[in-house]
C-alpha positions as CSV (number, residue, x, y, z in Angstrom):
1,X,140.6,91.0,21.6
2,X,138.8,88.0,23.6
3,X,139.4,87.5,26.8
4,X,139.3,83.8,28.8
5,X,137.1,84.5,31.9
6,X,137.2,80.7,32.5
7,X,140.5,81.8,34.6
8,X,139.1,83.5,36.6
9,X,137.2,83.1,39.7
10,X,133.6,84.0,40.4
11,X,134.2,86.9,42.7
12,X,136.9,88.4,39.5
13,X,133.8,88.1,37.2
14,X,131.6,89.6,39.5
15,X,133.9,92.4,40.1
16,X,134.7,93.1,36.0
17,X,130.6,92.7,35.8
18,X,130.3,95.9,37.7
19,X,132.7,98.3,36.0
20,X,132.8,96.7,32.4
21,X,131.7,99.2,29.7
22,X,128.9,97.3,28.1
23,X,128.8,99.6,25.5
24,X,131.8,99.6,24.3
25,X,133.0,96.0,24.8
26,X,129.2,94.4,24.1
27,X,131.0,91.0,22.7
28,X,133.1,91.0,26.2
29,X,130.4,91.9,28.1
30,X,127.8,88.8,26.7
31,X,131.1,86.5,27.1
32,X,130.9,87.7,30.7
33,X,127.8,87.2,31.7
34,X,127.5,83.9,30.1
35,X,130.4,82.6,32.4
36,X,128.6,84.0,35.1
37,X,125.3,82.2,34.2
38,X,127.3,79.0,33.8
39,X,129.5,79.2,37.1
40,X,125.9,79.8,38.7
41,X,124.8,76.9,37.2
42,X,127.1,74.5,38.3
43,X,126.6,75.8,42.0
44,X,129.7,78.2,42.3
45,X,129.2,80.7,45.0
46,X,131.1,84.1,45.3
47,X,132.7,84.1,48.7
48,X,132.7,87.9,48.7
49,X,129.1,88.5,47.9
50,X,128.1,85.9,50.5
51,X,125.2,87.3,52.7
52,X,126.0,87.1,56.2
53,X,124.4,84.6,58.7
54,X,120.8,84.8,58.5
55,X,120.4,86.3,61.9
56,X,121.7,89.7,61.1
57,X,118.3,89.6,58.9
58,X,114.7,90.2,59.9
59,X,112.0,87.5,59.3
60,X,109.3,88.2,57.1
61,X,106.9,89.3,59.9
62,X,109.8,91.3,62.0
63,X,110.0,94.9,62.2
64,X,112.9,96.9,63.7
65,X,114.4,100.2,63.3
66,X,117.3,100.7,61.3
67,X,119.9,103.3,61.9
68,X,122.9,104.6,59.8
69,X,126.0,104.6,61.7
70,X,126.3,108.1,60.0
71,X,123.4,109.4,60.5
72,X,122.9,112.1,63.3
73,X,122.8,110.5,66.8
74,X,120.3,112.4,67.9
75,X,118.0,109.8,67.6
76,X,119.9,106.9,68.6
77,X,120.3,108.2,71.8
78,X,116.7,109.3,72.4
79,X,115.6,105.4,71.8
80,X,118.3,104.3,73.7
81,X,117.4,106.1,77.0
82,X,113.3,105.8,76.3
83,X,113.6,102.1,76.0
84,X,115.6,101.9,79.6
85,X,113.1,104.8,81.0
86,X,110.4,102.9,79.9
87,X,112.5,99.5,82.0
88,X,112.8,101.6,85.1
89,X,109.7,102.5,85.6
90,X,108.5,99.2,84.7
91,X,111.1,98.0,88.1
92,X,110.1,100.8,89.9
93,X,106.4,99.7,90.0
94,X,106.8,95.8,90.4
95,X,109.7,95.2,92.3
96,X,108.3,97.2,95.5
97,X,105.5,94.7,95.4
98,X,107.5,91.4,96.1
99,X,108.5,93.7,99.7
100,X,106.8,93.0,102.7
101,X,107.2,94.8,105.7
102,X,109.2,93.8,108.5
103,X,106.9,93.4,111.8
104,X,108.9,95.8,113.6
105,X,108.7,98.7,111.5
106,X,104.9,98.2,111.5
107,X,103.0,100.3,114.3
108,X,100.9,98.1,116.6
109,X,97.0,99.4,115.7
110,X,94.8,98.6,118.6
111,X,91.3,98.9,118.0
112,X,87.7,97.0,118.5
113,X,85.7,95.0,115.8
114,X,83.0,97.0,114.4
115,X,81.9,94.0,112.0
116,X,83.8,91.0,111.1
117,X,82.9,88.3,108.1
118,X,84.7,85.5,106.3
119,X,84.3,86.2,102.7
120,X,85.3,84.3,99.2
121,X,88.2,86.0,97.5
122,X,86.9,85.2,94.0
123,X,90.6,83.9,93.4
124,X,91.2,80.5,92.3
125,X,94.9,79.4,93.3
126,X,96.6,77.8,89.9
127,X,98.7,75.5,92.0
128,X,96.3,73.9,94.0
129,X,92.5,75.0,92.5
130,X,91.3,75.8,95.4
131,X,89.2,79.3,96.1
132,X,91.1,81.4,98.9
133,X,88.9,83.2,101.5
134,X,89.5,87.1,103.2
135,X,88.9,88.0,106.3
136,X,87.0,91.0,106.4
137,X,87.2,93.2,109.7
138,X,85.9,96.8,110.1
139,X,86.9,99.4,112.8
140,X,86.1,103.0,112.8
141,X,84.7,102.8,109.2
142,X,88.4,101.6,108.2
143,X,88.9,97.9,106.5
144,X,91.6,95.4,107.6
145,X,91.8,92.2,105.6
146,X,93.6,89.4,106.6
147,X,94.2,87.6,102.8
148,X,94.4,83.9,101.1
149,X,93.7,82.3,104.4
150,X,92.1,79.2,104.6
151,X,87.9,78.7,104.4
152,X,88.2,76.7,108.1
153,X,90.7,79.6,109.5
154,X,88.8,82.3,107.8
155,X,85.4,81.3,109.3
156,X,86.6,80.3,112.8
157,X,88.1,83.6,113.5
158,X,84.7,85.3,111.9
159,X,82.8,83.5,114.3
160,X,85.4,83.4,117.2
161,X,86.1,87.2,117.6
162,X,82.8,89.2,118.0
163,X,81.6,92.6,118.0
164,X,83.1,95.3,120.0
165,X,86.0,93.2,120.8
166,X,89.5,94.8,121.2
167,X,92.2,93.5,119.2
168,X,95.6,94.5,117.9
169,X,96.3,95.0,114.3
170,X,99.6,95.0,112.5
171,X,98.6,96.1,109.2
172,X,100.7,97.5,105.6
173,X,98.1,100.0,103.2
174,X,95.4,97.6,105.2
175,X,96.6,94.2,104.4
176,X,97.0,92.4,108.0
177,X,100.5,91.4,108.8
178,X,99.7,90.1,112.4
179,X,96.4,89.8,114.5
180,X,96.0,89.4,117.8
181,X,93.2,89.0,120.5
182,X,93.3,88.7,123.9
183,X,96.9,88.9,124.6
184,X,96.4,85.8,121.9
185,X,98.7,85.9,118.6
186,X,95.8,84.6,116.0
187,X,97.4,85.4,112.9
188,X,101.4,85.3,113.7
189,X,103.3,87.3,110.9
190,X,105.2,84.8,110.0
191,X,102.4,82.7,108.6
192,X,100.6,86.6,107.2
193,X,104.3,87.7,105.3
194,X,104.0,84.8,102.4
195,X,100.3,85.7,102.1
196,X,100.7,89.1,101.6
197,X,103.4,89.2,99.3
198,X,101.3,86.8,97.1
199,X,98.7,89.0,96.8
200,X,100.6,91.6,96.3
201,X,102.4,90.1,93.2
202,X,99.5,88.0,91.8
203,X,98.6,90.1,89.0
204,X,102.4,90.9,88.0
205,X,102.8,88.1,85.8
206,X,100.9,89.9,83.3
207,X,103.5,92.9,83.1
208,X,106.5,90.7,83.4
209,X,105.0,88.9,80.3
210,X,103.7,92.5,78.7
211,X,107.9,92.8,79.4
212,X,109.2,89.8,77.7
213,X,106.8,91.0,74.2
214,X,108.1,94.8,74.7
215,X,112.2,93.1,74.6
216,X,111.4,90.7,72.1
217,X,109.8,93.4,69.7
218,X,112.5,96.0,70.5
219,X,115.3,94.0,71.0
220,X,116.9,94.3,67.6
221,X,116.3,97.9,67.5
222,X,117.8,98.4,70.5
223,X,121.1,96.5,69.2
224,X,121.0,98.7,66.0
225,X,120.9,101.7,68.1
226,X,123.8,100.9,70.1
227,X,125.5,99.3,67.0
228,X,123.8,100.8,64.0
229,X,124.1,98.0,61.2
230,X,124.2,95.3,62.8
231,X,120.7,93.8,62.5
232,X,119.4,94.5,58.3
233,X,116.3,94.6,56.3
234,X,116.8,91.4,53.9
235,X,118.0,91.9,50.9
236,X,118.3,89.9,47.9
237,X,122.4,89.5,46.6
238,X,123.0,89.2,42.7
């Protein structure tokens, strides 16, 4: 008995392609398949077998991990808390840098000048391409530095305050909030805080970017462990 496939509709044939007997209906089967072959041909697309939008897919070069939504979860939820204990500890360590102390929760550190020198930070400032300069002061084999000044500010106060001179520190880990001599404030905090806090933070770029390469390499798996299926290894649909 012939059948006329040219009634029905791509996704029909598709569906009668998967469960036909081929060896027992060989002539229906051949009639099949060349109806498929010419609905293909004339660009007919099966709705149902559509793959979905092509960013549920990896690229050639991505990598993710897939996992089954019933597999055990064991392991879904060992990624899941790894990738945000490996975030915490990421804030945990930078975000304590952009802090500067307040002024009054500093102790005042007075002490005399056992050397004092201006010296080159070895730092070139992206903004402005200039070379910031440290002031170096030693007390009681302990190091204060005053950081990113200015070469004229930096040398004035190395040649203006001298040996065995008393001054008053304000300092955070040795880092020099405020300076003063002679009753005389010479580094105020307010003009110290900005400094600080840029030294401080002027390497961090490099982990916030080592960040943005960690989420955009784990993203996907992190989605398919929340949601397993949702992101899929290409595949190719008949």
């Amino acid at each position: 008995m012939s059948v006329d496939y040219s009634k029905c509709t791509l996704d029909e044939l598709l569906d009668v392609n998967d469960n036909i007997d081929k060896a027992q209906y060989p002539d229906r089967y051949q009639q099949l398949t060349d109806e498929i072959k010419r609905r293909r041909a004339a660009g007919e697309v099966a709705t149902s077998r559509q793959r979905p939008p092509d960013w549920l897919y990896d690229d050639e070069d991505d990598v993710f991990i897939e996992f089954a939504s019933d597999g055990p979860k064991g392991s879904r939820y060992l990624f899941i808390f790894l990738f945000f204990m490996i975030n915490l500890v990421f804030f945990a360590y930078v975000l304590p840098k952009y802090h500067v102390a307040d002024l009054a929760d500093v102790h005042e550190y007075s002490t005399t000048i056992d050397a004092i020198q201006c010296r080159s930070s070895e730092v070139i400032d992206e903004e402005t391409g200039g070379t910031f300069y440290d002031l170096e002061i030693t007390s009681f084999q302990d190091n204060f530095y005053a950081v990113n000044i200015g070469a004229s500010k930096c040398h004035r106060l190395a040649q203006s305050l001298k040996v065995g001179e008393k001054i008053a520190i304000w300092h955070e880990a040795g880092l020099i909030l405020q300076l003063k001599a002679a009753n005389k404030t010479l580094l105020p905090y307010k003009y110290m805080k900005p400094k600080v806090r840029q030294f401080q933070t002027s390497y961090l770029i490099y982990f916030w970017f080592g960040l943005l390469i960690f989420w955009s390499g784990l993203f996907k798996s992190l989605i398919n462990a929340l949601a397993p299926g949702t992101f899929k290894v290409r595949e190719d649909v008949p």
